[in-house]
C-alpha positions in Angstrom: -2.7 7.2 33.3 -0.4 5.5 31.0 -1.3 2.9 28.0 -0.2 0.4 30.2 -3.4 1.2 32.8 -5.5 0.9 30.5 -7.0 -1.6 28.0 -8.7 1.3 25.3 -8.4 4.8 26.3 -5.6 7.9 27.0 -5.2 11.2 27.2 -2.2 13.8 26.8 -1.8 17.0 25.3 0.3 17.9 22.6 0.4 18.5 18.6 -1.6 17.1 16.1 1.1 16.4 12.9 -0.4 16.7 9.8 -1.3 13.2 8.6 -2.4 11.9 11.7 -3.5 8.4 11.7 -4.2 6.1 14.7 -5.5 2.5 14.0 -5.7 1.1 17.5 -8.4 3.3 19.2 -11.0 5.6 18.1 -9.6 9.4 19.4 -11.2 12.3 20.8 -9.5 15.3 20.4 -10.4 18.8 22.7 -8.8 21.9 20.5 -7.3 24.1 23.0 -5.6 26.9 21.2 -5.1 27.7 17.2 -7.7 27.2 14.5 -7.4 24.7 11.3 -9.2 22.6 9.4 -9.7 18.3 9.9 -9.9 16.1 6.8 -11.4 12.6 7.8 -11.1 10.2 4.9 -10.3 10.9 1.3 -7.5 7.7 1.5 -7.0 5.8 -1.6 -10.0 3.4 -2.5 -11.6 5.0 0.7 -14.8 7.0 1.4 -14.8 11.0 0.1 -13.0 13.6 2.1 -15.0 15.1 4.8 -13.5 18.7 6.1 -14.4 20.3 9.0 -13.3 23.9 10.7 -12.0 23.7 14.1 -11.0 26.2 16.9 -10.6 26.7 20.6 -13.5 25.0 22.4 -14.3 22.1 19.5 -14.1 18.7 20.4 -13.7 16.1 17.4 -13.6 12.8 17.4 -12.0 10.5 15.1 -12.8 6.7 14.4 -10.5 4.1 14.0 -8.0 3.8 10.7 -9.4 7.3 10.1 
């Protein structure tokens, strides 16, 4: 299903870059291989950093502007 299908929702695989930021939807992410860490927040004149852990098997979601 492409963007154009669909009014708020998509889904592909691929690479996270670091700095990530997606303002028209909220995503959900499914971590299939590798381990890291996710920072949500911590922008300027935004709320605290929040980091989690992540490996194969999480699933994180991420809101909107986040």
């Amino acid at each position: 299903m492409g963007r154009s299908e669909s009014e708020v929702s998509e889904v592909f695989i691929g690479m996270v870059e670091l700095g990530h930021v997606h303002h028209e939807t909220e995503q959900i992410f499914y971590i299939l291989s590798g381990q890291g860490q996710i920072r949500i927040g911590g922008e300027e004149g935004g709320s605290p950093a929040q980091h989690f852990p992540v490996r194969p098997g999480d699933v994180v979601r991420f809101p909107r502007h986040t």
